[in-house]
N, C-alpha and C positions, 0 to 999 in steps of 0.2 A: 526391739524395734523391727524384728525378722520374725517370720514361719517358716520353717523349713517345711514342704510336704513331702508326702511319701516317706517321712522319715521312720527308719527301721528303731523298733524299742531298744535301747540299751541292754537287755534281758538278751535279746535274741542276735547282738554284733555278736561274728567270732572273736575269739581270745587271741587270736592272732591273724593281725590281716595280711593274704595272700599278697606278694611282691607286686603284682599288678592290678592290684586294688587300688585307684588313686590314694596318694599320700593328702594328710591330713595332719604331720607335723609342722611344729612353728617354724622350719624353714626347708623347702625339700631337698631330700638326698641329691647330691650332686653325682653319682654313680645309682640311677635305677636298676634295682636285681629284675632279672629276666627269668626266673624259677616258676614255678607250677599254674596253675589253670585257674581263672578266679571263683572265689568260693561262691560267687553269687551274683546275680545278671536281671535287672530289670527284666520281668516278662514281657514279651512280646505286643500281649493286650494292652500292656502299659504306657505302648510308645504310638503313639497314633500313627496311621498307615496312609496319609497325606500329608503335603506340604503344613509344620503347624499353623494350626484356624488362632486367627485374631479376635474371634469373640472370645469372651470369659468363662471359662470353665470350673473354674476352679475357684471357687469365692474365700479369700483370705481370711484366717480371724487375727483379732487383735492377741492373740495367747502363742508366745513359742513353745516347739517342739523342744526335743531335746538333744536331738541329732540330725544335723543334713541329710537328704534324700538324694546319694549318688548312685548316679547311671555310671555302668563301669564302660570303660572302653579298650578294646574293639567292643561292639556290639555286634552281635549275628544280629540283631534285628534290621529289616529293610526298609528306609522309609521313602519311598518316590518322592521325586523333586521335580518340578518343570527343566525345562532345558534350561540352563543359565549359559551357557558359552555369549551371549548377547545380550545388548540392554537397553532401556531408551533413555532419551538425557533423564539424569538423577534426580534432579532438586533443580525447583527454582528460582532457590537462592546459590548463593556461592557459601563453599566451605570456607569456615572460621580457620586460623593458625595459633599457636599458644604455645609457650613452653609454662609448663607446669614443674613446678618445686622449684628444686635450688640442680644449675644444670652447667655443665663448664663450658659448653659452645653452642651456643645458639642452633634451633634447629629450625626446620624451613619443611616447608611441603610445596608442591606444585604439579602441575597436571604435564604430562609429558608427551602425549594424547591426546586424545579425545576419550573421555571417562576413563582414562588410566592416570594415576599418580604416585609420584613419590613422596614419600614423605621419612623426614632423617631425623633421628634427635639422638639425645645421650642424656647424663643421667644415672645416678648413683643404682636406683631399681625403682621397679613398681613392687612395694616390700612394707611389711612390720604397719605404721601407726602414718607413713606419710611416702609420696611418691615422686620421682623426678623423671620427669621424661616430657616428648613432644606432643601433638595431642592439634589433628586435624579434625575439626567438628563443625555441627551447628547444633543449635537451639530447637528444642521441639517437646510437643504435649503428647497426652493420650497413648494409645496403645500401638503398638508398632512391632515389626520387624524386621529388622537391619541385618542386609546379608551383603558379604564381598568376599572376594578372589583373592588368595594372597598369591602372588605371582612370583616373586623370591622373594628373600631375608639376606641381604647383607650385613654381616655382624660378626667382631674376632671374639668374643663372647660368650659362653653356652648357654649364660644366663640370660643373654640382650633379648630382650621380649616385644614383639610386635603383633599388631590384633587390632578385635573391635573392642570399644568400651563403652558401659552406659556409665553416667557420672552425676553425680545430683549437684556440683558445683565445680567450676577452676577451681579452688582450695589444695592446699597438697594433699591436705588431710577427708579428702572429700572420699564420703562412700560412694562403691561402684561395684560394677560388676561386668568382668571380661573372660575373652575369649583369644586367648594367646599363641603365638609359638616362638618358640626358642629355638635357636639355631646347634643344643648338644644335649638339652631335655625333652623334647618332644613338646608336647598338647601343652597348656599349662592356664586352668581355667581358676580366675583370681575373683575374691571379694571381697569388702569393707561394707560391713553391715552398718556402721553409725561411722559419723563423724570421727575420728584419732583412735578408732578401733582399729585391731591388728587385723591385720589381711589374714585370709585364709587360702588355701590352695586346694585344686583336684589335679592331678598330673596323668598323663600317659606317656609312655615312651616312642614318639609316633616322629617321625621327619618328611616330607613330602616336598617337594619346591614348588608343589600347586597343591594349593588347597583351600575348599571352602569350610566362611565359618557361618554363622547365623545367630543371633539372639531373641528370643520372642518376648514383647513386653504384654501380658493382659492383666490388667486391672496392677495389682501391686506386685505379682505375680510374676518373675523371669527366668527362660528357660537357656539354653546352649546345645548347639547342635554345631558338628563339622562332618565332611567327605570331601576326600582325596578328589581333585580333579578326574581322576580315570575311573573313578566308582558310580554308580547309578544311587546312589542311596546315601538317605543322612544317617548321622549317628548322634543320640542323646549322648551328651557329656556331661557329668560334674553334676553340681546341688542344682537342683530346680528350687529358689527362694522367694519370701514374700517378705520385699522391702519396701518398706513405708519410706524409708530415708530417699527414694528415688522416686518424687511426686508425676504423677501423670500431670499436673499441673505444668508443669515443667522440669524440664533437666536436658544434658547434653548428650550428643551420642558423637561416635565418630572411629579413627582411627589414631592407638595410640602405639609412641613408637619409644624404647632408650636403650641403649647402649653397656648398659651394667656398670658404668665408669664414667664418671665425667670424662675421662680422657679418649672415652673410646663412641664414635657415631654408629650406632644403627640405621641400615636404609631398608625400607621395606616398598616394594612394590606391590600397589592393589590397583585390581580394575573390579569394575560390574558391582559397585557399591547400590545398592537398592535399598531402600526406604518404604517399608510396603504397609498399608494398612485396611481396616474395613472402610471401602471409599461411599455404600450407600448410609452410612449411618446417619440421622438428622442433626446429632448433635457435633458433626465436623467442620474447624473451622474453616478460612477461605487460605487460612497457612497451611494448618496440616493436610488441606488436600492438594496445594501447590508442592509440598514436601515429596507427597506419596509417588515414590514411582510408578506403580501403578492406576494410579487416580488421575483422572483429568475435569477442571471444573467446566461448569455449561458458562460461555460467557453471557447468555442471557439473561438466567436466573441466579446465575452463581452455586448453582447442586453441584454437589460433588458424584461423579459418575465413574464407574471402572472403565480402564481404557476400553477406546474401540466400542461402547454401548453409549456416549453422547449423540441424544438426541436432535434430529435434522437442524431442527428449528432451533437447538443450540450454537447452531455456528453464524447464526446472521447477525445482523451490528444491532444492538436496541438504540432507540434516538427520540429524541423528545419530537421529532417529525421528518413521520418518511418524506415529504414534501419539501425540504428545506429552501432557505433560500439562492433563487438564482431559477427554481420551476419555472414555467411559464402559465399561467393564469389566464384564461378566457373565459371573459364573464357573459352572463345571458339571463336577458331579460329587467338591463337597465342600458340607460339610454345614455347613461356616461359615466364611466366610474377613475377612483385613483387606483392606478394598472396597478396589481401587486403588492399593493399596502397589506396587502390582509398576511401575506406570507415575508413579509419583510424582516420578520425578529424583532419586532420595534412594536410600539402603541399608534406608529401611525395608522388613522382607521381609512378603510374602506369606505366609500361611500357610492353607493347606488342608487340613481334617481330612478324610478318608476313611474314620473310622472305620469307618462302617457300608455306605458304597459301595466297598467295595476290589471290582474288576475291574469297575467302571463307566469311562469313557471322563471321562477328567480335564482341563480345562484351561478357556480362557476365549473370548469373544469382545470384540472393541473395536469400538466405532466413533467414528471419531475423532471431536472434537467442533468441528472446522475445516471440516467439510462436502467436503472437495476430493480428488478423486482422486488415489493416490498410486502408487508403485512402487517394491514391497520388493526392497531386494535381500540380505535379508540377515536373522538374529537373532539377537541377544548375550542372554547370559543371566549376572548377576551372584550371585556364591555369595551367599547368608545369612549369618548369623552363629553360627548352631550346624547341627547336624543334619546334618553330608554324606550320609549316606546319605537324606535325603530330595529331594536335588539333583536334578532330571530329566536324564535320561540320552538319550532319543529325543525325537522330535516329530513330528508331522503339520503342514506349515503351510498354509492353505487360505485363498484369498480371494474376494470376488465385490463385484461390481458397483452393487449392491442388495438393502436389506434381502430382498427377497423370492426372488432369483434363489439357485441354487444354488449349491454352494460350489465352486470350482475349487482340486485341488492345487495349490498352489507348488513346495514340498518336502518330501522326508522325511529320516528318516534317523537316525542315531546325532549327541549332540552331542561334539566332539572331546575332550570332558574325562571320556567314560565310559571310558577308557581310560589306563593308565598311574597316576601317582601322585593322589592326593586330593588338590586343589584346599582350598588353603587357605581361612579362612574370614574375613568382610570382620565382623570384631567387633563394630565401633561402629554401633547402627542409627543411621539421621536424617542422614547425611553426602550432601553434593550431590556428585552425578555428574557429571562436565563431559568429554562427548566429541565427538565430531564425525560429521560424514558417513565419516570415511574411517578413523576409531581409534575404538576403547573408550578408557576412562578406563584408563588402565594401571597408576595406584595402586591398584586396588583387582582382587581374583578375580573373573575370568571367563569364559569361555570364548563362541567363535563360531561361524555358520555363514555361509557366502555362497552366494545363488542364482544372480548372474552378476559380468561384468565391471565395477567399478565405473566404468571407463571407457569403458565403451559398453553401456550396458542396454539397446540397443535389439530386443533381442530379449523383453526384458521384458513383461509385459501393467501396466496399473493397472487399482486395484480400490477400492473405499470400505470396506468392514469385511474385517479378519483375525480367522484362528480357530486359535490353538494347541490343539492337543490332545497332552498329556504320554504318551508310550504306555510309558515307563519310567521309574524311579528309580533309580538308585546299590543300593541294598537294596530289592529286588524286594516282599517283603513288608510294606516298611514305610507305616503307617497314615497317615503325614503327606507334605506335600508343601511345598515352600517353596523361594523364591528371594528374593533382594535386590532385584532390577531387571530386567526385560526392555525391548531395544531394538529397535526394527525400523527399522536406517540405508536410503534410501531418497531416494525424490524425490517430492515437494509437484509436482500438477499447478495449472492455475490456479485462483485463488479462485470460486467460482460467483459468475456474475451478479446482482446486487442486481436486483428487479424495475423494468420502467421505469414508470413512473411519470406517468401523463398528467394531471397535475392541476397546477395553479399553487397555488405555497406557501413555506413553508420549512422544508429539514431541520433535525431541532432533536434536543438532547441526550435530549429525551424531551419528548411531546406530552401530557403530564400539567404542560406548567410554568404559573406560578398556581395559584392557589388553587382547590383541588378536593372536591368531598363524596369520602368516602369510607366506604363501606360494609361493615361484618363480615361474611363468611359463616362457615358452619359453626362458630361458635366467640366469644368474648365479650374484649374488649380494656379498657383502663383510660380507655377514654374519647374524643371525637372528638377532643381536643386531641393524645393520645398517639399517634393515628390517623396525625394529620398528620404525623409523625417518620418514614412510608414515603417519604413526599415531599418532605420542605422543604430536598433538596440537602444536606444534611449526614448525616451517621452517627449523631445521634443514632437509638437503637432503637427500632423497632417491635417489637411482640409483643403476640399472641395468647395465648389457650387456648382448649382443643377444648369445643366442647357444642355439637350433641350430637357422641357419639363414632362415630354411626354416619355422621355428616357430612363432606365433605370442609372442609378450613381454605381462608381466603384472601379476596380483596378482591372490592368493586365499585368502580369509579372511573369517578368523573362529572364530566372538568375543567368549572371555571367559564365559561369563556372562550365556550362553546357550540362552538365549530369543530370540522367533521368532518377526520379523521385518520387516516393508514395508519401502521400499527403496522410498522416491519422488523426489529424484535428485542425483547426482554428483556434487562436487565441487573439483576442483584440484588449488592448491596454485604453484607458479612459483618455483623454482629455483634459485639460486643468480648468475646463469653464462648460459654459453653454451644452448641461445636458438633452437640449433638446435635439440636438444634431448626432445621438449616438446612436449610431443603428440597432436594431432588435429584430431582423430577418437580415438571413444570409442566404446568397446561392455562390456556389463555387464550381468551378470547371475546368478540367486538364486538359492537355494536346500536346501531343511530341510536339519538335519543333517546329515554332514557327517561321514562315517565309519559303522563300523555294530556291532552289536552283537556276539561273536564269542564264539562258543557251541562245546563241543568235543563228538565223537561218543559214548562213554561207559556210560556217565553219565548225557549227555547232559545238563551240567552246565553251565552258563555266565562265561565268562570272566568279573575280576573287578578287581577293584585297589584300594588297600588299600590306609592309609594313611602312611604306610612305602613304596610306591612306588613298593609295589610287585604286583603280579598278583593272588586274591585267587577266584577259580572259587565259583557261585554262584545260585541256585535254581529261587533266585528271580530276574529275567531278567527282563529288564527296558531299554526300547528301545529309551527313552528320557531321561536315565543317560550320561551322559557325561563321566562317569568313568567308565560305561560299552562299549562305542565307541570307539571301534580302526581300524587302516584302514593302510597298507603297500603302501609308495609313489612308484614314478620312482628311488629311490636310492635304493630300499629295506627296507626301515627302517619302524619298526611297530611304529606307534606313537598311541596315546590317545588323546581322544580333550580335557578331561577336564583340559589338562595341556602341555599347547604347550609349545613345544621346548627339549620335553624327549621322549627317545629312548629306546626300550627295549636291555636291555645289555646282549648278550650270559653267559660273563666269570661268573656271580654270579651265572649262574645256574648246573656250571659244576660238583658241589658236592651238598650233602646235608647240608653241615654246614655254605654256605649261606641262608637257606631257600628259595629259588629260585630263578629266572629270578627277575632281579630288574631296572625300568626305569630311567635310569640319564639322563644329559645333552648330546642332540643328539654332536657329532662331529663333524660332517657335517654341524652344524652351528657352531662350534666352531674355528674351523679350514679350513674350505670350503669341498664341494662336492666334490672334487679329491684330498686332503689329505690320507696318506695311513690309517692314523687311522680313518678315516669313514667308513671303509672296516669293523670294529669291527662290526657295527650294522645292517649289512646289511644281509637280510635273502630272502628266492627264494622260493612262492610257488609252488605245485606240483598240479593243479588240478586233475589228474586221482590218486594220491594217499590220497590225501586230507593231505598231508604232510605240515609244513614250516620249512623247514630246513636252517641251519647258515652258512653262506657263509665261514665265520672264520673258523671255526668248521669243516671239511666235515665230514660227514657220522654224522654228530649228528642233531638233530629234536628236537621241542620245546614237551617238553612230559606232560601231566596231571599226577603227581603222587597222586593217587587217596586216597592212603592211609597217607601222609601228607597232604595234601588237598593244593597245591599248586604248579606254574607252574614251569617247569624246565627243564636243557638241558638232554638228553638222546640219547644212540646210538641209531637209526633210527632202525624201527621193523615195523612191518602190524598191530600192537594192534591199539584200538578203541580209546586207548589215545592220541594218539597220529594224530589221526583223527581229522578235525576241519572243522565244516563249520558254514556259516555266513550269519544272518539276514541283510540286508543293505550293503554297497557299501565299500566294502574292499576294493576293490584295487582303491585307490583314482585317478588316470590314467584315469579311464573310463571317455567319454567327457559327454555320452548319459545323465551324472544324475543329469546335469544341464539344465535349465531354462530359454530360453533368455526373460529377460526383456526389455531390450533399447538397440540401437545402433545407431550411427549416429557420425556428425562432432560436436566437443568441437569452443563452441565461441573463435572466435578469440582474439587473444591478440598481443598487440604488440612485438616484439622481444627484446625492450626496456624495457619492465616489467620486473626486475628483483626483489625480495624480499629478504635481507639481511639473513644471517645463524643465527639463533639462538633465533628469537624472537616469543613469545607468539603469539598465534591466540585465538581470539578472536569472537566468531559465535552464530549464535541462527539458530535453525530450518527454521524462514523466511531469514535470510541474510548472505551471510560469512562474514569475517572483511573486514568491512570497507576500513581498513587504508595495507591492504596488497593487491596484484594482485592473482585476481584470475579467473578461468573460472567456470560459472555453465551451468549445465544444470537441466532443472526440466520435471519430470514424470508424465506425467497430466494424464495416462489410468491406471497405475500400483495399483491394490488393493491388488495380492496376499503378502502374510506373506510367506518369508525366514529365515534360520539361519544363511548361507553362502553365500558367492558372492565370484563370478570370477571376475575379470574385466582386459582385454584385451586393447592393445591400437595399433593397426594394421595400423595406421599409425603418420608418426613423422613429424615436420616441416620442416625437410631435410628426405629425402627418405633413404638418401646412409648411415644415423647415426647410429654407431652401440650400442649408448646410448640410455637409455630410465632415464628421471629427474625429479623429481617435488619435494616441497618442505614439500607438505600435500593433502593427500586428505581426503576428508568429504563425508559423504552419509545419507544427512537429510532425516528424516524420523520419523516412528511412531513406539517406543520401547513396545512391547505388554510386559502388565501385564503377569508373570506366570500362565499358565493356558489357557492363553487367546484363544489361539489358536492350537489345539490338531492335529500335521499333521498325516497322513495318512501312515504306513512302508510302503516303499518299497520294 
């Protein structure tokens, strides 16, 4: 079941072999004689003068020799090695563990390191017709070579033997063939040519406590090679054989470790285990090139490539469409269509009336809503459910680089299904599509195009947005246009960089967490309590209505917390109803903070607010107090940021036996903005007299009584007290003291997303939940640090809705350390 090669005829062995000639008796001398010089040495020509090559050299026949072909060792021969002191991860599986035969303690292996491990057994021998020992491996085909470090041998033993070994089964009696050391014999390179055959030996008298071994497998064909850590050069060892018993097909490799005694452990340390094979071969599979340490596969096509030569266009995502859903879709050259059906994953169809543009230029543009360069190679188009003659028949496919840049063709053409029979029709709208990079969904009609080889696009360009334009129909005249689904399979370049970020802090699921004011624009909500349901991490609803109508909708938000913050997305959670209230444009905008400092002319004191909620002016102004910020909205009402949702109240100031003006709960959230009791807090300033007078009140004005040293109401007079001006942005109205960061269209979503009232969200700065709907978007240029953000939503999924809904929004991002960041007054 073996060839020996290179085997020396019988005729020509000496009659007596030299003391360090490997032994080749039935068990080896336990004292190796160290006497004379050996009779005989592999030539030089013999020993290849590179790392050994993994192709086949040597083609095996089915007829043995009559004597092994041993390479004697030491070898004067040199044979160069690459640097091994290093390695990259091994295998991309994990090693197997086993005790093999009959063994009296259990033995163990484990990683001690990173690519270094231990592995201990014990173990009567690796000896005669069957073996006991431990045996760290895995599973693998084909040709190979398996090289490691032995780094020590712990073992009371001379005989305890540890190494590589190939194995054609776990069996005790299984044939194999290794490469050993012994901790009082030196080298000791073992085999079992057939199943319950007796082992045979090649020994050297050799001890090192570093040293490499190597085994090379080509075709049926295995070689052995070891050097001393501190030597430049391999050395052939032992029988080069051609064992059938050990099928390329399969068999095990690994590290085997015993003890000589069941009573006695062996521990052998190895690192830089390497698994190395020919990685361009075609017929490798998608295992043994995950095995190869040297091989790495293309995740596109799956080729097996040697490290470091995977091609560009091997590292991008393949996907059944660079376009997925959540793109935004603008269509052109129909007069009304269903937004985004066409990209939804689903059969719902598209439908485009042309009534009144028939020979205008038909179709749509995307931009995906993943931000990342892609490269189409291809686009499926799925039938509707009625109407074949409205099917597009041609196309223009165009892409480019940048919204601004021009459009570059892709392809044109006829699609393959204007020709021949009608393409049946996909019935049922709403059913999910499931196809891949390399299939359509083949349950369902449809036809395709391809612009190159899906296994090598390298001629391809990538682009960020596509542009279909339909230049035919099925029925030339007909008024409508519709399809089920389009795909454009393709390759995802990498994610764009998240900005860096030079500030100390923490990313956080959103920099709105705590407790925050939150302010209505454009439009009138059920109150600051119902407010908070944008924010309090759950799905309960938010919702607005518009006033006025010629207003944009949507928030101010002022967390509590004071910290400046970089915004890197938006994320909005669904609604449990009424998709037609869910926004699909967003504009967003920062500003330190809001309000000012507010100073009286006589004594030019701060305004502050105690912790009885009064107003006692202040010498030591602090423009980054929260409890020095107050700011008068579009209702009138003076508010403070360090405590949303309080109002300064005239009536406590109208004698001195309140001790003055005191902030409660505004009305106007209590009761809503045209309640008559929010008329209480409402006050008008006077800039030519630098006055704020109380709407409640007339003729009375917010007075400094300078000798209580607190604020309070008084009849309006020209004194300095009653003077006030202001470091920062009073009157919270102004638009100019914000900051546009982003704006743009929210990923689409389906109008079927709905998210139940009342349940926990669940987010981290990289992801929203999972398990709820939602849209993001992310800020890949944004570094500046805000306190506050607007955020507008200028338009809604029905135009005509005079609701604006969602269920949560988030704005992940980077919560700066106190301190972190020092803004600039205004």
């Amino acid at each position: 079941d073996f060839i020996v090669l290179r085997a020396i005829p019988q005729s020509e062995s000496p009659s007596i072999m030299p003391s360090m000639q490997p032994s080749t008796s039935s068990h080896p001398s336990m004292s190796p004689s160290m006497s004379a010089v050996p009779s005989r040495v592999i030539k030089p020509s013999a020993i290849p003068s590179f790392e050994p090559s993994l192709s086949k050299t040597t083609e095996p026949t089915d007829e043995p020799t009559l004597a092994p072909s041993i390479t004697m060792a030491p070898s004067n021969s040199q044979v160069p090695t690459p640097d091994l002191t290093t390695t990259d991860h091994v295998f991309e599986q994990e090693f197997l563990s086993k005790d093999i035969g009959d063994v009296g303690v259990s033995g163990e292996s484990y990683e001690t390191a990173s690519e270094i491990y231990m592995v201990q057994g014990n173990g009567g021998d690796i000896w005669e017709s069957s073996d006991a020992f431990h045996y760290m491996y895995l599973e693998t085909s084909g040709d190979i070579s398996l090289t490691a470090l032995v780094e020590g041998f712990d073992a009371s033993q001379p005989w305890a033997k540890g190494g590589i070994m190939f194995r054609d089964s776990l069996s005790e009696s299984s044939s194999h063939y290794s490469m050993l050391l012994t901790p009082g014999n030196g080298l000791a390179q073992h085999y079992r040519t057939c199943q319950g055959c007796s082992t045979v030996h090649h020994g050297h008298y050799f001890y090192d406590s570093s040293v490499w071994f190597r085994i090379v497998k080509e075709g049926n064909v295995l070689r052995s090679f070891y050097k001393p850590s501190h030597i430049p050069y391999w050395t052939p060892f032992g029988a080069v054989l051609s064992m059938n018993s050990i099928s390329s097909n399969g068999y095990y490799v690994g590290i085997a470790v015993n003890g000589h005694k069941n009573s006695q452990v062996g521990s052998l340390e190895v690192s830089n285990i390497q698994l190395s094979r020919t990685c361009s071969s075609e017929a490798i599979t998608q295992l043994q090139c995950d095995q190869a340490s040297n091989c790495e596969s293309g995740q596109v096509s799956g080729n097996c490539y040697n490290k470091g030569e995977v091609p560009t266009w091997e590292a991008t995502e393949p996907v059944s469409s660079v376009v997925a859903v959540g793109s935004t879709v603008t269509s052109f050259g129909c007069e009304n269509t269903s937004s985004n059906n066409e990209i939804d994953g689903t059969t719902n169809k598209m439908f485009c009336d042309r009534t009144n543009l028939l020979g205008e230029p038909t179709g749509l543009v995307i931009t995906p809503s993943h931000h990342r360069m892609s490269t189409a190679l291809g686009l499926r188009v799925y039938a509707s459910d009625t109407c074949p003659g409205c099917d597009p028949v041609s196309y223009i496919f165009e892409g480019r680089t940048i919204p601004t840049s021009d459009w570059v063709q892709i392809s044109q053409g006829d699609l393959p299904w204007k020709t021949g029979s009608t393409p049946s029709r996909n019935s049922v709208e709403g059913l999910a599509i499931s196809s891949s990079y390399t299939s359509a969904d083949d349950s369902f009609a449809f036809t395709e195009v391809s612009f190159g080889d899906p296994s090598d696009p390298s001629d391809l360009s990538e682009y960020y947005q596509y542009k279909v334009t339909w230049t035919a129909t099925r029925h030339p005249t007909q008024l409508a246009l519709q399809v089920g689904e389009i795909e454009i399979p393709g390759l995802l370049g990498e994610q764009p960089a998240m900005p860096t970020l030079e500030f100390a802090g923490d990313y956080v699921a959103s920099v709105t967490q705590g407790n925050s004011e939150i302010k209505i624009v454009g439009g009138h909500s059920s109150g600051a309590s119902s407010d908070q349901y944008a924010l309090d991490s759950n799905t309960n609803k938010f919702l607005m209505n518009f006033e006025p109508l010629n207003d944009v909708p949507g928030m101010e938000i002022s967390p509590s917390h004071g910290r400046m913050s970089v915004v890197t997305g938006l994320r909005l959670y669904t609604a449990n109803n009424n998709p037609n209230a869910d926004p699909v444009k967003y504009r967003i905008k920062g500003r330190n903070m809001g309000g000012a400092n507010v100073k009286d002319r006589r004594e030019n004191l701060c305004w502050w607010l105690n912790d009885s909620m009064r107003i006692n002016p202040t010498a030591d102004c602090d423009s980054l107090s929260q409890r020095q910020k107050f700011y008068i909205n579009d209702l009138g009402e003076i508010r403070v940021k360090s405590h949303p949702g309080l109002c300064l109240d005239p009536r406590y100031g109208m004698g001195t036996g309140y001790g003055g003006n005191v902030m409660i709960t505004c009305f106007s959230d209590l009761y809503g903005s045209n309640h008559e009791d929010a008329r209480i807090h409402k006050f008008t300033f006077d800039p030519s007299t630098e006055q704020l007078q109380s709407v409640l009140y007339s003729g009375y004005c917010i007075d400094y009584e300078f000798n209580l040293g607190y604020v309070w109401m008084h009849g309006c007079h020209d004194g300095q007290n009653q003077q006030f001006y202001f470091t920062g942005n009073f009157d919270d109205t102004i638009e100019n003291s914000w900051t546009l960061i982003k704006q743009g269209d929210l990923p689409w979503i389906s109008e079927f997303d709905r998210n139940p009232l009342g349940v926990a969200v669940s987010s981290t700065y990289e992801n929203g939940d999972e398990n709820l709907y939602h849209m993001e978007v992310k800020f890949y240029d944004n570094t500046m640090p805000y306190q506050e953000y607007q955020i507008r939503f200028p338009e809604l999924r029905n135009p005509d809705s005079l609701q604006l809904q969602f269920s949560e929004i988030e704005l992940p991002g980077l919560l700066l350390d106190e301190g972190e960041y020092v803004p600039t007054e205004a």
